[in-house]
C-alpha positions in Angstrom: 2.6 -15.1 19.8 -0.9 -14.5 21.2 0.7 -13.1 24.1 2.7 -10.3 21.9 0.0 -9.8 20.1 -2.6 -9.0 23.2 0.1 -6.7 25.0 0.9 -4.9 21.9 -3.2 -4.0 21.3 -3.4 -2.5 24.6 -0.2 -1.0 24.2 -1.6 0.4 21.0 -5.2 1.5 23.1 -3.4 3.4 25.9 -1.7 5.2 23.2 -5.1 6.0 21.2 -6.6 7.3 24.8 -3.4 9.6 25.2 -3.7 11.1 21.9 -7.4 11.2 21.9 -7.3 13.3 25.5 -4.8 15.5 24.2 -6.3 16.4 21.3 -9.5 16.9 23.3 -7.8 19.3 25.6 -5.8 21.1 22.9 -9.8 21.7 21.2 -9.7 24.3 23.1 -12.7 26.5 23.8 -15.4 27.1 21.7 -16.0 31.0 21.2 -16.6 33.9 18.7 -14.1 36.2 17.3 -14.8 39.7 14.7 -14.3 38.9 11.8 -11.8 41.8 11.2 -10.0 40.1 14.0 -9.6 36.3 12.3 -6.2 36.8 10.0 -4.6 34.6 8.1 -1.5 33.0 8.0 1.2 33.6 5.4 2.5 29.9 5.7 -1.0 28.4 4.7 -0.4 25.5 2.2 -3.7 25.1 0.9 -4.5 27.5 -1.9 -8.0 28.7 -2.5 -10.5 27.7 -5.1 -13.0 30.1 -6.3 -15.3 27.6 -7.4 -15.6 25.6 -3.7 -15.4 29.2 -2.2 -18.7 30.0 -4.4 -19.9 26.7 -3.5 -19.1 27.5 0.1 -21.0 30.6 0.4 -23.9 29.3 -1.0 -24.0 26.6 2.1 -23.7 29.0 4.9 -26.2 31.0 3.6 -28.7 28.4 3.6 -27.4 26.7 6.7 -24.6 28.7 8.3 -21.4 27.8 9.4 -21.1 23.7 10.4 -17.8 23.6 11.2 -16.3 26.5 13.2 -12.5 27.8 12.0 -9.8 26.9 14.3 -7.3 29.3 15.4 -4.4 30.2 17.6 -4.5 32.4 20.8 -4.1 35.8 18.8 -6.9 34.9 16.2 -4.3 33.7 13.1 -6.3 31.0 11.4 -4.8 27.5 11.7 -7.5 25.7 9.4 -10.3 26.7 7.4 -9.0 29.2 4.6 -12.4 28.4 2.2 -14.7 28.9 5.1 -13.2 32.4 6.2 -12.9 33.4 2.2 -16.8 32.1 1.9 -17.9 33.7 5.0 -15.7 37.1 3.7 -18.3 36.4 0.0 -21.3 36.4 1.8 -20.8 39.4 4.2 -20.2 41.4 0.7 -22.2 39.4 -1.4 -25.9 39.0 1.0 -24.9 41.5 4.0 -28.9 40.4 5.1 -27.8 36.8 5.5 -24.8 37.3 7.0 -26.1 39.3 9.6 -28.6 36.8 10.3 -26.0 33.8 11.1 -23.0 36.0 12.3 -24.8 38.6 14.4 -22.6 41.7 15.6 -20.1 40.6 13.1 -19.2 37.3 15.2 -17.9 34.2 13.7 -17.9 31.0 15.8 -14.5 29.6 16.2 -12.1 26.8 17.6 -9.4 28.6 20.1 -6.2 26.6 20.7 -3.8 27.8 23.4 -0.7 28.5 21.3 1.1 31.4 19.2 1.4 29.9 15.8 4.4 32.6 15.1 6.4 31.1 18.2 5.2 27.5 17.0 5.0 27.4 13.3 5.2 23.3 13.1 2.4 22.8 15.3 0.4 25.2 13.8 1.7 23.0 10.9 0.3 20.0 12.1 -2.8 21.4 13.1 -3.7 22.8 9.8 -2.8 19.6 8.3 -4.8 17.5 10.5 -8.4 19.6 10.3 -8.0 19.6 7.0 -7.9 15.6 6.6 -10.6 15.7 9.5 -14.1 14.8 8.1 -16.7 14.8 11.0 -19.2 11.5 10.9 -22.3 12.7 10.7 -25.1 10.6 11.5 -27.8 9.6 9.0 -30.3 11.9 11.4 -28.3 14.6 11.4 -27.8 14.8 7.6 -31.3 14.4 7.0 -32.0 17.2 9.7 -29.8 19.1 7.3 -31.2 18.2 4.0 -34.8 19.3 5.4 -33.5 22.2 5.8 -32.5 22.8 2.3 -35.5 21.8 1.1 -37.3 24.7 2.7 -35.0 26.7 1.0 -36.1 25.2 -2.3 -33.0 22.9 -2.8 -34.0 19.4 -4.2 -32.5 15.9 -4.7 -31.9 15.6 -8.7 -29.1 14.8 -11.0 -27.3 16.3 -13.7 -27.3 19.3 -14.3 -30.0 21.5 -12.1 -32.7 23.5 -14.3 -32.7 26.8 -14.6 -34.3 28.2 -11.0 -33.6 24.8 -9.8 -31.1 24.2 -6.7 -29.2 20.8 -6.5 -29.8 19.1 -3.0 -26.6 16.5 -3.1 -23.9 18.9 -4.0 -24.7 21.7 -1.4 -25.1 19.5 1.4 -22.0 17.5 0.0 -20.1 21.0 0.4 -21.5 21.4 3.9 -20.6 18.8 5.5 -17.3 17.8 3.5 -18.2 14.9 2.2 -18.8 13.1 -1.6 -22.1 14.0 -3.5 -22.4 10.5 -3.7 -22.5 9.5 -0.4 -24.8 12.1 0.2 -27.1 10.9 -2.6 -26.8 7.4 -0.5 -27.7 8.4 2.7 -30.8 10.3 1.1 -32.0 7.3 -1.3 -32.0 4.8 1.2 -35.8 4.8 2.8 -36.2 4.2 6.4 -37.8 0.5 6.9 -40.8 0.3 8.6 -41.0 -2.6 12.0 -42.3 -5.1 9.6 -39.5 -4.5 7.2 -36.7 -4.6 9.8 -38.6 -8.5 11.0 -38.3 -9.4 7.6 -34.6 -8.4 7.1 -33.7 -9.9 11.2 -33.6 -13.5 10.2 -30.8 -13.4 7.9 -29.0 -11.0 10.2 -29.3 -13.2 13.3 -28.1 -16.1 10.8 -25.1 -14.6 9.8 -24.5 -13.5 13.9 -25.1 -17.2 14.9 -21.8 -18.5 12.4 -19.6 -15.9 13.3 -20.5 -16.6 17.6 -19.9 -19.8 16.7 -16.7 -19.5 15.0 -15.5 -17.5 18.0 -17.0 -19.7 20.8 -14.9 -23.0 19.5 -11.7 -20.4 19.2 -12.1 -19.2 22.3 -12.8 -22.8 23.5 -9.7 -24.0 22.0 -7.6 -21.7 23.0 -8.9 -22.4 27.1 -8.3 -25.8 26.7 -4.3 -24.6 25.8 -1.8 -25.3 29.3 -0.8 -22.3 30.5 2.8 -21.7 30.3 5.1 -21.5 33.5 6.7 -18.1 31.5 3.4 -16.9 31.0 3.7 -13.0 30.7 1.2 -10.9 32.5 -0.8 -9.4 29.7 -0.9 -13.9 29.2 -2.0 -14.2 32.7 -4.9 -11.7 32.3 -6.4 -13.2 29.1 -6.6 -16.8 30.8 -8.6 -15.4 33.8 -10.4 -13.2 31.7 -11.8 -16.0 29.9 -14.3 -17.6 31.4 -16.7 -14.4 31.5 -15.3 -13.9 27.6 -16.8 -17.7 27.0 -20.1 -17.2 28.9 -20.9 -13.8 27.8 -20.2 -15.4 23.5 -22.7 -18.1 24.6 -25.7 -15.7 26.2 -25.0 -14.0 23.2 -25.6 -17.4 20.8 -28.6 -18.7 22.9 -29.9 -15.2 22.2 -30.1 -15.4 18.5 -31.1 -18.8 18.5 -33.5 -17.7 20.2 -34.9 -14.8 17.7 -34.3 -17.3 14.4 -36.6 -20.1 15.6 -39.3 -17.3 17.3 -39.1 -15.5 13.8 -39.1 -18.5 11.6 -42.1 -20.0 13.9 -44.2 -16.4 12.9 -46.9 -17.5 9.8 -45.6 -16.5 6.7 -48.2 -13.3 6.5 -46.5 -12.1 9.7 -43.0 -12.1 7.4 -44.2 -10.9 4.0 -46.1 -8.3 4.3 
């Protein structure tokens, strides 16, 4: 059963690899287009929405365009209808500030190396999956972006923003394509200082030691198994393999040993404060 299971999870990783690589090739290059020269397909499934293409509008003008659109060889957009609408707003809306973020009338864009006329269920599938896409930004890079907003007189409130008042949450929410809420999480949370991560390590470590443990004796038990005379390759592999497996899980334990009893041996003003 272990066997099975083993060959079937790196059956499961080469195929992960292959799809990543191909869809990593099929990106395609990253380049500008017009804007007169970015049209829209008639087979687009997603209808618009005023309100998110207001919303929309609003976030490239204060940060410009995150995500690029993606379309075929010939310019037909594959994915992005509310971003090419928004960006369409703005231009007639705040000409000053579209100029500034699409200079000579250039929008940045994904290319793929197909004719979405001669293939009309991969341009399908492509819509369909950069639309499901959400990128994962890191907690630097959305405070990079909420700084920016807050130059622009955007700030972190609820309810209901006051009259000259712009609400940080929901505009970077739109920009990045994620919940208002999760935004709001990522902003409340306060970077710990050194002595605050010290404070937090012991329980961490704690927690790392029980589960090394739990894995060392598995991993002990199943070495101490007889190998079978059918034993299948993939089986093969994962009885030489380990011995490193066991020594590396047991540097590992030593390790945070190690940090528990040098953190719990600090006086207790080193760990409150």
């Amino acid at each position: 059963m272990f066997a099975a299971a083993a060959a079937a999870a790196d059956e499961i990783h080469e195929q992960d690899q292959a799809v990543a690589a191909k869809a990593e090739k099929e990106r395609g290059q990253k380049t500008r287009l017009p804007l007169a020269q970015i049209r829209t397909r008639k087979e687009d499934t997603r209808p618009l929405h005023p309100d998110h293409v207001t919303e929309l509008a609003e976030s490239i003008a204060a940060l410009g365009l995150i995500e690029p659109l993606v379309v075929d060889s010939r310019g037909v957009l594959l994915a992005g209808g509310h971003r090419l609408a928004a960006i369409q707003a703005l231009k007639e809306t705040n000409p000053e500030i579209y100029d500034q973020h699409f200079p000579d009338d250039l929008v940045q864009v994904h290319m793929l190396s197909f004719n979405a006329d001669a293939e009309p269920e991969r341009a399908l599938q492509v819509e369909l999956a950069e639309n499901e896409k959400r990128v994962n930004y890191t907690r630097d890079q959305i405070e990079r972006l909420a700084d920016r907003l807050k130059a622009l007189n955007y700030r972190n409130i609820r309810g209901r923003p006051k009259e000259g008042e712009k609400a940080l949450g929901p505009a970077l929410a739109v920009a990045i394509g994620v919940s208002t809420r999760y935004v709001r999480k990522v902003l409340s949370e306060q970077k710990q200082e050194p002595d605050q991560k010290n404070r937090n390590s012991v329980p961490i470590f704690q927690e790392k030691l029980k589960l090394l443990k739990k894995i060392g004796s598995a991993l002990e038990e199943l070495a101490a198994l007889p190998e079978s005379d059918e034993a299948t390759r993939a089986e093969k592999a994962l009885y030489k393999a380990l011995p490193a497996f066991l020594k590396t899980v047991q540097s590992n334990l030593d390790e945070a040993k190690q940090a528990v009893k040098a953190q719990n041996s600090q006086p207790e003003s080193n760990r409150s404060t």
